[in-house]
N, C-alpha and C positions, 0 to 999 in steps of 0.2 A: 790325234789327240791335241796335237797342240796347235792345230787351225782350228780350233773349236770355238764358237761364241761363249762368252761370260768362262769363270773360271773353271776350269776343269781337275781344279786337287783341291779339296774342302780338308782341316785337320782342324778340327775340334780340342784345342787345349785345353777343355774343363778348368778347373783350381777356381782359389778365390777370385781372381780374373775376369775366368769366364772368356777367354778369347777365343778368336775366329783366324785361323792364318789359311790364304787361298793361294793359287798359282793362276796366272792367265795369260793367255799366251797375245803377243801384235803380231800377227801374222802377218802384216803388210811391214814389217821389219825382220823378217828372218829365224833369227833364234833367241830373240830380244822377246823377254818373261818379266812380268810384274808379280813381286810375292807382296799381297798385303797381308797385316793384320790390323785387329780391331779384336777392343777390351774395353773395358770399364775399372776403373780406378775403385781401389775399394770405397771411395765416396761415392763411385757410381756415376762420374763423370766420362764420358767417352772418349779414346785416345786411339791413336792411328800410328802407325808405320808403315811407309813403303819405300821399295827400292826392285828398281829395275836390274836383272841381269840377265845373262848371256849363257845360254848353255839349260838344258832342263837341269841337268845332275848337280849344277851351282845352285839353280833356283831350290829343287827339292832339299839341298843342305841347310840352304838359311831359312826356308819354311819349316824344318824340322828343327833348327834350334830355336828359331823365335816361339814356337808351338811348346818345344819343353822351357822356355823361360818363362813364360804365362803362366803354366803348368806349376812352376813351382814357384809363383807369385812373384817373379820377377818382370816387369815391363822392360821388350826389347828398345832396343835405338835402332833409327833408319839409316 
């Protein structure tokens, strides 16, 4: 799973947002995971977050809070 090409965890935050938070693994760096997300400002301007971490079970936590702050119209910080 986590030598896989492109992202391998999609979480669909719905809300006013509308955001996308993924997982994707550098496999040519070990246990080293990129969680992005990506939303739209309620003006519908596009905004981004990312940060690299270490571990899948860190990456899946900060995918799953960034996902429920979207979720409940809040934009993460990276």
């Amino acid at each position: 799973m986590t030598s896989s090409r492109g992202p391998f965890l999609t979480l669909n935050a719905g809300g006013v947002l509308g955001g996308i938070v993924t997982i994707t693994a550098r496999p040519e760096q070990g246990a080293h995971l990129i969680v992005d997300a990506h939303w739209r400002t309620i003006h519908g301007e596009p905004r981004t977050a990312s940060a690299e971490i270490e571990g899948y079970n860190a990456a899946r936590k900060l995918a799953h809070e960034w996902a429920g702050q979207l979720a409940a119209g809040r934009e993460p910080t990276s």
